[in-house]
Structures are given as C-alpha cells and as structure tokens.
MDTraj code that builds the backbone (N, CA, C; nanometers):
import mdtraj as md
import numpy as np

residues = "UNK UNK UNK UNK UNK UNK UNK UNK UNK UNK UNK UNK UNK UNK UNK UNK UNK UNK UNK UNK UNK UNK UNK UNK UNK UNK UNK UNK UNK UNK UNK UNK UNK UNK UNK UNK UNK UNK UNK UNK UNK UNK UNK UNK UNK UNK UNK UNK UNK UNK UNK UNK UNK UNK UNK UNK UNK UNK UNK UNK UNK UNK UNK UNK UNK UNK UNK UNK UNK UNK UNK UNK UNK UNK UNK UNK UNK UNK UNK UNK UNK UNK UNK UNK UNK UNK UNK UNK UNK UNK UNK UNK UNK UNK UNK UNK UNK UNK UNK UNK UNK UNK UNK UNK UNK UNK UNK UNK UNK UNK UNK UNK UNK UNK UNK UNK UNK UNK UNK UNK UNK UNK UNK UNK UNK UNK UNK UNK UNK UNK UNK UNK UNK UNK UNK UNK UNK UNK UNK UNK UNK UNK UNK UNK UNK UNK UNK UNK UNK UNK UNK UNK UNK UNK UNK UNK UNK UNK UNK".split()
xyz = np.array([
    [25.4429, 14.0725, 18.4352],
    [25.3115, 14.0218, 18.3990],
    [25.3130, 13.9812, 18.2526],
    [25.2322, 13.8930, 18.2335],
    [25.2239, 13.8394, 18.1243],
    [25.0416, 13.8587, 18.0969],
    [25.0880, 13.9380, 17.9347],
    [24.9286, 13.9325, 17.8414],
    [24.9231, 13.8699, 17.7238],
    [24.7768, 13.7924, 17.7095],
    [24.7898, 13.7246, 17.5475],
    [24.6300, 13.7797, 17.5462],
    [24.6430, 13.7096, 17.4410],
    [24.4925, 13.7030, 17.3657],
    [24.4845, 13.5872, 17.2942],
    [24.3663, 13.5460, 17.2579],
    [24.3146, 13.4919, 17.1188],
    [24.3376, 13.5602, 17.0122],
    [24.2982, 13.6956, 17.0010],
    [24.2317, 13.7558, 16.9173],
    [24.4196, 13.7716, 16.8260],
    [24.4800, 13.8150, 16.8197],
    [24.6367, 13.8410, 16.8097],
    [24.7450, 13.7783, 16.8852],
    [24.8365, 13.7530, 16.8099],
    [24.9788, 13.7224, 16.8857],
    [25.0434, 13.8262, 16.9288],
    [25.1637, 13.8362, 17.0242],
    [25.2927, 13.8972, 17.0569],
    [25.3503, 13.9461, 16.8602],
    [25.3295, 14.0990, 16.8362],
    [25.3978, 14.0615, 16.7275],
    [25.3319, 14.0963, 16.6114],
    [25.2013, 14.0367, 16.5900],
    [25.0928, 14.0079, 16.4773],
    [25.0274, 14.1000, 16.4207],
    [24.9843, 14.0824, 16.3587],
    [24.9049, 14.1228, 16.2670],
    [24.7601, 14.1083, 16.3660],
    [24.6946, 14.2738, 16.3108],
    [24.5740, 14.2605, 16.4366],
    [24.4749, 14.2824, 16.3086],
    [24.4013, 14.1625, 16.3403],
    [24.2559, 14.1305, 16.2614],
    [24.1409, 14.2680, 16.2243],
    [24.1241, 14.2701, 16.1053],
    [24.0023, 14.3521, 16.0974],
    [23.8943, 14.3555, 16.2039],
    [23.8828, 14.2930, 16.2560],
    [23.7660, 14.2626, 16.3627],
    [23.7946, 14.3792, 16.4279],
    [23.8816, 14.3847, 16.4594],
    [23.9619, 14.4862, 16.5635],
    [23.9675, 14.6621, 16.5134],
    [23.9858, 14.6433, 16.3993],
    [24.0038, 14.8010, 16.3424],
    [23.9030, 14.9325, 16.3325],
    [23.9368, 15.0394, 16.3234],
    [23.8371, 15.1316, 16.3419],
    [23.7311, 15.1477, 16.1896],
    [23.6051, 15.1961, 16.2694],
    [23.4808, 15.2018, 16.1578],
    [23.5043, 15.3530, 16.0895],
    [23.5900, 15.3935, 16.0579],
    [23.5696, 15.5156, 15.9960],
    [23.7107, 15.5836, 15.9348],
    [23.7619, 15.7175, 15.9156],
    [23.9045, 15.7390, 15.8258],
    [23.9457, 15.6646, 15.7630],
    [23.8414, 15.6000, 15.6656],
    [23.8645, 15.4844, 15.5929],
    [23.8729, 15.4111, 15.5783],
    [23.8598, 15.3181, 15.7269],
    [23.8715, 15.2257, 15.7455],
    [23.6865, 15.1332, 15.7738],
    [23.6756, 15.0191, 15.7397],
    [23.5276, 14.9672, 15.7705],
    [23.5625, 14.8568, 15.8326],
    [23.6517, 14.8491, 15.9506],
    [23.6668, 14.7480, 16.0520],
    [23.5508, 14.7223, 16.1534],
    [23.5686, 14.5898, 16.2418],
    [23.4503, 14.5599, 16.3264],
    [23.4524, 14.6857, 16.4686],
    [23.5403, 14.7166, 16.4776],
    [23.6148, 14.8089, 16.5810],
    [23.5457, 14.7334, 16.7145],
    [23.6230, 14.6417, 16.7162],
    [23.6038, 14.5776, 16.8389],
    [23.7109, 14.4934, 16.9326],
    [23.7318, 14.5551, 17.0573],
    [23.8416, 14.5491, 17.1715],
    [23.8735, 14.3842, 17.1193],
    [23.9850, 14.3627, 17.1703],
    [24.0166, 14.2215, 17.1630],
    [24.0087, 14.1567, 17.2973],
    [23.9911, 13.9991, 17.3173],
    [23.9403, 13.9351, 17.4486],
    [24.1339, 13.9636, 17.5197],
    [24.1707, 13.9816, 17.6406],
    [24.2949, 13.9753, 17.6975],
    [24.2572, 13.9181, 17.8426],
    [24.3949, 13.8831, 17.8609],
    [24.4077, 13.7619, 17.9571],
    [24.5372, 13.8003, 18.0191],
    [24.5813, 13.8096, 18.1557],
    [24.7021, 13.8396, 18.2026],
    [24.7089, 13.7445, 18.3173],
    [24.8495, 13.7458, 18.3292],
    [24.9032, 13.5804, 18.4852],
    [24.9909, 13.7319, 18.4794],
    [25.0328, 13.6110, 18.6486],
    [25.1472, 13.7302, 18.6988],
    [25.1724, 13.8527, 18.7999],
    [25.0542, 13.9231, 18.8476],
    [25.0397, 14.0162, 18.8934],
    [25.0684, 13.9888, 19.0408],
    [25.1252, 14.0755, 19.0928],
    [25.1952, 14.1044, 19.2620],
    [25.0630, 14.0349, 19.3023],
    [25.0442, 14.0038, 19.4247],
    [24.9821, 13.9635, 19.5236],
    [24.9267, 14.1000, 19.5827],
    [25.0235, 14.2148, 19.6009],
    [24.9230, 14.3107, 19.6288],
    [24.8607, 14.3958, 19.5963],
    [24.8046, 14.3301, 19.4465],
    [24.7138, 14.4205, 19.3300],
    [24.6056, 14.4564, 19.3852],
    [24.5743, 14.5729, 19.3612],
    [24.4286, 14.5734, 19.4235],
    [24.3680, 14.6270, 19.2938],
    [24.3666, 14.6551, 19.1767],
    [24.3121, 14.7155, 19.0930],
    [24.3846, 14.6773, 18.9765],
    [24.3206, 14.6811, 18.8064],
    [24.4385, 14.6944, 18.7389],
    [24.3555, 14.8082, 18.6230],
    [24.4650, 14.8431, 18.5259],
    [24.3891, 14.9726, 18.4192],
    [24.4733, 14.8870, 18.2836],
    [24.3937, 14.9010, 18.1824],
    [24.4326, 14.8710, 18.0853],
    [24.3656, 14.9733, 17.9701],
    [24.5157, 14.9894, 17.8661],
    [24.5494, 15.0884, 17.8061],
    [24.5351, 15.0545, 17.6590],
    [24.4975, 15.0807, 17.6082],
    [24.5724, 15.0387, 17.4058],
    [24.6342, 15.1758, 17.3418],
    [24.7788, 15.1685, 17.3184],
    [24.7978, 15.2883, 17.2739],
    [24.9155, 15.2919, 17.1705],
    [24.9181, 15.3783, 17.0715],
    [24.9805, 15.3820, 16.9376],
    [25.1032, 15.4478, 16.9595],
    [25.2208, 15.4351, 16.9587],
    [25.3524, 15.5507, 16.9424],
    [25.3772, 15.5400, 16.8051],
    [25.3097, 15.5397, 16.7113],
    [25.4070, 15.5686, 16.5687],
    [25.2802, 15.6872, 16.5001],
    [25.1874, 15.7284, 16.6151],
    [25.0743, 15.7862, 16.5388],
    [25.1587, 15.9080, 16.5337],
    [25.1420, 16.0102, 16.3864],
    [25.2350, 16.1313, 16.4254],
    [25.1684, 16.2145, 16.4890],
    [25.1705, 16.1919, 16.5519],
    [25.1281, 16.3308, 16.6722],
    [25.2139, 16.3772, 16.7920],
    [25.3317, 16.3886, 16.7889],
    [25.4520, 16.3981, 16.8650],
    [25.4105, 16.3564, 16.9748],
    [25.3293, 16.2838, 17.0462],
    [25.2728, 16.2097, 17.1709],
    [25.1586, 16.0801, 17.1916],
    [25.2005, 16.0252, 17.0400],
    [25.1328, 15.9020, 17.0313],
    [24.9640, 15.9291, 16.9648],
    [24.8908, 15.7847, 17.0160],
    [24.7642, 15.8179, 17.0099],
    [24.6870, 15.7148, 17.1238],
    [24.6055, 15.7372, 17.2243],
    [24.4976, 15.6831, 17.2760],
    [24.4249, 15.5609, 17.2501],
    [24.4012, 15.4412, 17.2248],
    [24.2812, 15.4092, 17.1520],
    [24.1791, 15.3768, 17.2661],
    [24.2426, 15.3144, 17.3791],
    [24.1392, 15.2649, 17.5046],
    [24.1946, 15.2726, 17.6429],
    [24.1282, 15.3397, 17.7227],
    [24.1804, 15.3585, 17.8601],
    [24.0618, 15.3061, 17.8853],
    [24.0992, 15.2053, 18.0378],
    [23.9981, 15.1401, 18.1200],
    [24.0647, 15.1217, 18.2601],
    [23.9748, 15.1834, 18.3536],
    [24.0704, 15.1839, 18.4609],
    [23.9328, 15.1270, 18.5945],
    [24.0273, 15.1286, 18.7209],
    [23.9390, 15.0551, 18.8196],
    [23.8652, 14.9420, 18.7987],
    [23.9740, 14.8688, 18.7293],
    [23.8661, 14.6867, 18.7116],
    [23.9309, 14.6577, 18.8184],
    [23.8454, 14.5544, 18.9027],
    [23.8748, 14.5002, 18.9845],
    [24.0077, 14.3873, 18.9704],
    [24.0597, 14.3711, 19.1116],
    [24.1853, 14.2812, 19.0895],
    [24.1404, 14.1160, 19.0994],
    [24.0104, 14.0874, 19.1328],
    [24.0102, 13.9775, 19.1372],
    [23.9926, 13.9138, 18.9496],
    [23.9559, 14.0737, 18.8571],
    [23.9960, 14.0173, 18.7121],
    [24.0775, 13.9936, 18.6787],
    [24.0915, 13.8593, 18.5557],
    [24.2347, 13.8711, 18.4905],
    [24.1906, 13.8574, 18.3345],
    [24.0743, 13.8676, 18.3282],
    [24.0778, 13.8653, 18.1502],
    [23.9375, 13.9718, 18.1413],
    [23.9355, 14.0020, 18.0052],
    [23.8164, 14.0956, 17.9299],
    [23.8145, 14.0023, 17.8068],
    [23.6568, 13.9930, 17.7886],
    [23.6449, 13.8833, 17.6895],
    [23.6077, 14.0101, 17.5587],
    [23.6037, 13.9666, 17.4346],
    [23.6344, 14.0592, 17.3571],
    [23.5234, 14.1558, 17.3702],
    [23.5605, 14.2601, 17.2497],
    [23.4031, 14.3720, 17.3532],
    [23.4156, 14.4573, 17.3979],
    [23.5077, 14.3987, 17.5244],
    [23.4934, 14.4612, 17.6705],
    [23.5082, 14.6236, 17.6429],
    [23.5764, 14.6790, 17.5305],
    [23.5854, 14.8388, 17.5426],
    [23.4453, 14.8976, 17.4585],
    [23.3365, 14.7990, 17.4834],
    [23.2407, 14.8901, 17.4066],
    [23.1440, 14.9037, 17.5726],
    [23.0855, 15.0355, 17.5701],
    [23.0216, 15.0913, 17.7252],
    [22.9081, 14.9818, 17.7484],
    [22.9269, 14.9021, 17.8630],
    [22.8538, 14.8540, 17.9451],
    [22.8888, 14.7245, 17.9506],
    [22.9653, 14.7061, 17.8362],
    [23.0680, 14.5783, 17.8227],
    [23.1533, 14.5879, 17.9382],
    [23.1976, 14.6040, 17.9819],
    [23.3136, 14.7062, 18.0615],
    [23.3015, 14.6371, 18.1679],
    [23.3768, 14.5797, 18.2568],
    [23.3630, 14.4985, 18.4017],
    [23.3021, 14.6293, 18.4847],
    [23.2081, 14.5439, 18.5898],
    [23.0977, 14.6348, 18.6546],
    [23.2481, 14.7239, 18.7366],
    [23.1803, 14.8360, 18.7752],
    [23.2318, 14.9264, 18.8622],
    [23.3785, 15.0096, 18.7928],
    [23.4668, 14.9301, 18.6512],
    [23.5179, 15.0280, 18.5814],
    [23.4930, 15.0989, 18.5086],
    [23.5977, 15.1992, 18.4449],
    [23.5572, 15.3257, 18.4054],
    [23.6370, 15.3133, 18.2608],
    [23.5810, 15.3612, 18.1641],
    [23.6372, 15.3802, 18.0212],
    [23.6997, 15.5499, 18.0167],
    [23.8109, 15.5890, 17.9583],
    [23.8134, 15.7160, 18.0098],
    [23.8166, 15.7167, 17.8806],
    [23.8799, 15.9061, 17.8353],
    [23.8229, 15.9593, 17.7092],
    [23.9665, 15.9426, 17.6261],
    [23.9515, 15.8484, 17.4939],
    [24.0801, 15.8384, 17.3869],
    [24.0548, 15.9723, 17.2990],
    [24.1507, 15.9696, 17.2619],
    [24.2107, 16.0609, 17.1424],
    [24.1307, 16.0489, 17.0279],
    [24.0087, 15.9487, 17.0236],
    [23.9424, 15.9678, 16.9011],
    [23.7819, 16.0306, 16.9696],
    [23.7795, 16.1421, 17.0918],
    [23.6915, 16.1884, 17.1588],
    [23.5845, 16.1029, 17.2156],
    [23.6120, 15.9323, 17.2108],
    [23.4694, 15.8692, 17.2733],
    [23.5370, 15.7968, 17.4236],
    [23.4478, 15.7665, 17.4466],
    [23.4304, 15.6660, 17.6004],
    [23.4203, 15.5035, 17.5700],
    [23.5160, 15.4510, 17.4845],
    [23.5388, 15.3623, 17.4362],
    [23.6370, 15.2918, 17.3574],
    [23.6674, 15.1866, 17.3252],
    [23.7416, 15.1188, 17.2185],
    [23.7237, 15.2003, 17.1041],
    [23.8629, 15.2606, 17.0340],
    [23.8697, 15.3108, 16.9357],
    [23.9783, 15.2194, 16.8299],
    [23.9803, 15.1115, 16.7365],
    [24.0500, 15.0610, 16.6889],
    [24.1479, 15.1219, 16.6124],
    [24.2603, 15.0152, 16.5495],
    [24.4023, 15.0864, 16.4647],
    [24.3183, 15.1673, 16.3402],
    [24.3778, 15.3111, 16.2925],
    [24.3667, 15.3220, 16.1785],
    [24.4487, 15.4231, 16.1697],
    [24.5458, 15.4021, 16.0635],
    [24.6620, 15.4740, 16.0592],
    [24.6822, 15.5497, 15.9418],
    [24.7185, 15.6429, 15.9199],
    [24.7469, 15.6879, 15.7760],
    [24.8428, 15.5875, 15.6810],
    [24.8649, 15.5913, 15.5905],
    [24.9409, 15.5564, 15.4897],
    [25.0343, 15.5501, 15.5554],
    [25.1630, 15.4652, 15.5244],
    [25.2992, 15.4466, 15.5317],
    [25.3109, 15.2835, 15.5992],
    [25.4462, 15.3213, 15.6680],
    [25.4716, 15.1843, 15.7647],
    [25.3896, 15.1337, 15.8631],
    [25.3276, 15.0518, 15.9091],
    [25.2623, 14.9784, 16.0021],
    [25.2664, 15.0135, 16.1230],
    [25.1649, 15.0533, 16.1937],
    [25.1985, 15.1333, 16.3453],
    [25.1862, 15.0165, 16.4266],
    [25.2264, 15.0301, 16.6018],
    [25.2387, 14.9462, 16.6914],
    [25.1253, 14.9713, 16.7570],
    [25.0614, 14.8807, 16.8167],
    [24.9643, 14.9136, 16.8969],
    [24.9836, 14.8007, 17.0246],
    [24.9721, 14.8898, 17.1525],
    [25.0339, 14.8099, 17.2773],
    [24.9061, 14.8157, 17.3754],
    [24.8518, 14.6702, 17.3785],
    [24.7836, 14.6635, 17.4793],
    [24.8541, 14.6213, 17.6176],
    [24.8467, 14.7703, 17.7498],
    [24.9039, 14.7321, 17.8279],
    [24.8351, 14.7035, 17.9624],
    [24.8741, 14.6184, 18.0692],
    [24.7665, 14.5829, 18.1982],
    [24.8804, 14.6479, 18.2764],
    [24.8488, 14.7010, 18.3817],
    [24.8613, 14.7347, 18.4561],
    [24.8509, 14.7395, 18.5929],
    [24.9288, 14.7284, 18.6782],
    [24.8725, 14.6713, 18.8439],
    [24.8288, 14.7380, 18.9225],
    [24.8294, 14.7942, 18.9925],
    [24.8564, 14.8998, 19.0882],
    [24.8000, 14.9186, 19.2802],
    [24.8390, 14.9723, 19.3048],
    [24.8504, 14.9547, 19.4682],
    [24.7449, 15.0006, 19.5205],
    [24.6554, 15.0070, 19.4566],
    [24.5135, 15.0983, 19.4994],
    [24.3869, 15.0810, 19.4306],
    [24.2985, 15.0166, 19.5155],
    [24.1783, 15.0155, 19.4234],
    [24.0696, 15.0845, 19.3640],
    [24.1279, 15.1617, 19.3646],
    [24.0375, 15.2703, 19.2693],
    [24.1640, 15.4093, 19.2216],
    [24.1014, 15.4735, 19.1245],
    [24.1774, 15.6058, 19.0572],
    [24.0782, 15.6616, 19.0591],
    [24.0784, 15.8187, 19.1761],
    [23.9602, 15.9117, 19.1667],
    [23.9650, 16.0285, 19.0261],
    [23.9501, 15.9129, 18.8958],
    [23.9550, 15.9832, 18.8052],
    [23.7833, 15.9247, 18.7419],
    [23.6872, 16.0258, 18.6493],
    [23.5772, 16.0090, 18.6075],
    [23.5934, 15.9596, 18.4565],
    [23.4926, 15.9776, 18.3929],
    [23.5195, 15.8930, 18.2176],
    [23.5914, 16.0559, 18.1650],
    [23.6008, 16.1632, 18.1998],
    [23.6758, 16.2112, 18.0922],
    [23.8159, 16.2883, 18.1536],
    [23.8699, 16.0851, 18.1726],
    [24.0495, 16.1096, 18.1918],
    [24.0785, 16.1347, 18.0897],
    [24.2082, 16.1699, 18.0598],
    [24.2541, 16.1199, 17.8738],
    [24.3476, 16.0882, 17.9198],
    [24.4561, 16.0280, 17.8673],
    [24.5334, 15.9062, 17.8326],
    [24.6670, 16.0101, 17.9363],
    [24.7014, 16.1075, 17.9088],
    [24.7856, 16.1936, 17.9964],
    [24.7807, 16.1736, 18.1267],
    [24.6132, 16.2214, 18.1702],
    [24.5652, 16.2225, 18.3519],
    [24.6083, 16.0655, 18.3681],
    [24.5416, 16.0371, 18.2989],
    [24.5367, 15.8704, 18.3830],
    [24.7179, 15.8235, 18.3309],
    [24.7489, 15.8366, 18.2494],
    [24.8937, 15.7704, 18.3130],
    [24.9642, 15.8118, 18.4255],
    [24.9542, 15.9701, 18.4182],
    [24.9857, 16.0201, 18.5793],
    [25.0082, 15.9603, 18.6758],
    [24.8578, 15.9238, 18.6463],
    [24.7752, 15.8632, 18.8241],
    [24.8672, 15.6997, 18.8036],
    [24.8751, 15.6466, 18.7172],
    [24.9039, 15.5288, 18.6817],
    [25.0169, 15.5026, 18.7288],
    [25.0806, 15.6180, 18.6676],
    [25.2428, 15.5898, 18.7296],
    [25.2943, 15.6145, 18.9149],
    [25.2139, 15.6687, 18.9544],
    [25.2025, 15.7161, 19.1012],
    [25.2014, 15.5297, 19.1742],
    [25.1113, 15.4701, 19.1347],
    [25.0642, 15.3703, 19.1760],
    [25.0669, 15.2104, 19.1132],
    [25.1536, 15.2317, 18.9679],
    [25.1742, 15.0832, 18.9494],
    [25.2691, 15.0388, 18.9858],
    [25.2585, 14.8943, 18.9795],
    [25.3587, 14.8088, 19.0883],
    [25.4161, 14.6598, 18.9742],
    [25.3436, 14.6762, 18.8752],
    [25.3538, 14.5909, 18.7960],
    [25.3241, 14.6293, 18.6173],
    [25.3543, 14.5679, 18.5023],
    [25.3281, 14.6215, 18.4122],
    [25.3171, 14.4492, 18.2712],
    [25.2354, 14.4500, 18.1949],
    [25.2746, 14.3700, 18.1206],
    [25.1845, 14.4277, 17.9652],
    [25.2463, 14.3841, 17.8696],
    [25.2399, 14.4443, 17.6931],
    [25.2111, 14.3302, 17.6321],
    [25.1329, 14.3575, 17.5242],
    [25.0649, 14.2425, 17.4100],
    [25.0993, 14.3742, 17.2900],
    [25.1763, 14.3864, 17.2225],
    [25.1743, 14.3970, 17.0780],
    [25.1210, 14.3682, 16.9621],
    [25.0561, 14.4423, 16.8760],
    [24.9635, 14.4089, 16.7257],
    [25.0286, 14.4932, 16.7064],
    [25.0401, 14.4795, 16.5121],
    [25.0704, 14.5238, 16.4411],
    [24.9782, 14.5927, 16.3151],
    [24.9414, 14.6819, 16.3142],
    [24.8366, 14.7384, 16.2022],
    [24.9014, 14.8625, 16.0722],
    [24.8657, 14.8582, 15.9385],
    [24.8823, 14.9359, 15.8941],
    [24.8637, 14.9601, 15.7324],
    [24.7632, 15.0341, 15.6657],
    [24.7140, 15.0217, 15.5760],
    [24.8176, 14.9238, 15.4427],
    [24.7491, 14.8732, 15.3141],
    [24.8477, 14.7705, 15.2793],
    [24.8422, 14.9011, 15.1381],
])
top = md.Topology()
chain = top.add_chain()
for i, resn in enumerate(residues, 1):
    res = top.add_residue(resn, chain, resSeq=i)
    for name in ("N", "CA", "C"):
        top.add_atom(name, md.element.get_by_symbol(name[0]), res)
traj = md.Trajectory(xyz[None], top)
C-alpha cells in the first residue's frame, strides 16, 4: 500500500501545523490529511496509527490510533484525529499522551525523531476493541488480522 499526504512528504519535515500544543511546544496539533491506493480487494476495514520509535521510552510513543474506518475509505482529510472529526462509526483509541485523539510530534532535545503514519488493512470489519485501546491492545488485534500495510514518514525535532 501506498500513503501520501499534502500535508508532508516521504521523508520531510512535518509542519508546525502538525505539532503538539504543549511540553513546549505551541504547534496547531493537528492530524495531517492521508490518502492510501493499494489495498487487497479483501479489505474490509483499515486502522491507522502515528507512532514515534526514537521516543526514549524503551517502546516508542503513541501519537494516534484510529481503528474500524470503513474500507470503502481511502483518505482522512486533515483533522481527522480530532473527536468527531473521525470517519462515522470509527474509534480513536487511547495514545501515550492519555487523550482520545491526535497527539502531535514533540520531542525532547537532541536528534530529530521519526514519526510513521501507518494504514493498515485488515480482514475484518471491525476490532471489538472500545476508545481505551492503547497502542499495545490494538496492535495485537492488528497483527492477528492485517493483510496489508503501508508508511508515510515525517520528520520532527526541536532545532
């Protein structure tokens, strides 16, 4: 599968728009629009993830779990991780910064962290998981049942 955006390239530098409102940071903290081609024919669902591996926390960091969008979607226009934004009938589960929502980059000091927005396919239309999955449960379930996978990369990190 293939993901882009407007909002960022494969690679890039991810816009203030995007970054978190708080630990110092006074970003718009707002999801970026994504767009994916590609997906099996027998998608019935997809979940999309935003998540950090350079955060030190020996297991990454969370920023957005969204799961049970329907398969006839293929894009979220920007937003989409703020509650009610959210394509009808999915679920925002709970990130690592304790909300039910888009939590943007904000990283401590040093080198530039990765942040991977990933889509996801999977063989089942629905995950009998409620809004307070965290990023653990729902990959679980994720991995049980995806059939497909595709990554958009930003790059964030204090200057």
């Amino acid at each position: 599968m293939t993901v882009t955006s407007s909002t960022f390239s494969e690679g890039g530098r991810i816009p203030e728009s995007m970054v978190y409102n708080g630990f110092g940071y006074s970003g718009g903290n707002q999801s970026p629009d994504l767009h994916w081609t590609g997906a099996p024919p027998e998608t019935k669902s997809f979940v999309v993830t935003c998540y950090d591996p350079d955060a030190p926390t020996t297991v990454g960091f969370w920023h957005w779990l969204l799961f049970n969008i329907p398969a006839s979607t293929t894009s979220l226009a920007a937003g989409a991780g703020t509650p009610g934004k959210n394509p009808p009938g999915s679920v925002m589960g709970y990130t690592d910064f304790g909300i039910n929502a888009y939590g943007g980059p904000a990283p401590p000091p040093g080198p530039p962290h990765r942040y991977q927005f990933n889509v996801f396919a999977l063989d089942v239309e629905r995950l009998d998981l409620g809004p307070g999955a965290t990023g653990a449960l729902l990959m679980f379930n994720v991995n049980l049942h995806a059939i497909a996978k595709g990554t958009l990369t930003g790059i964030y990190g204090r200057d």
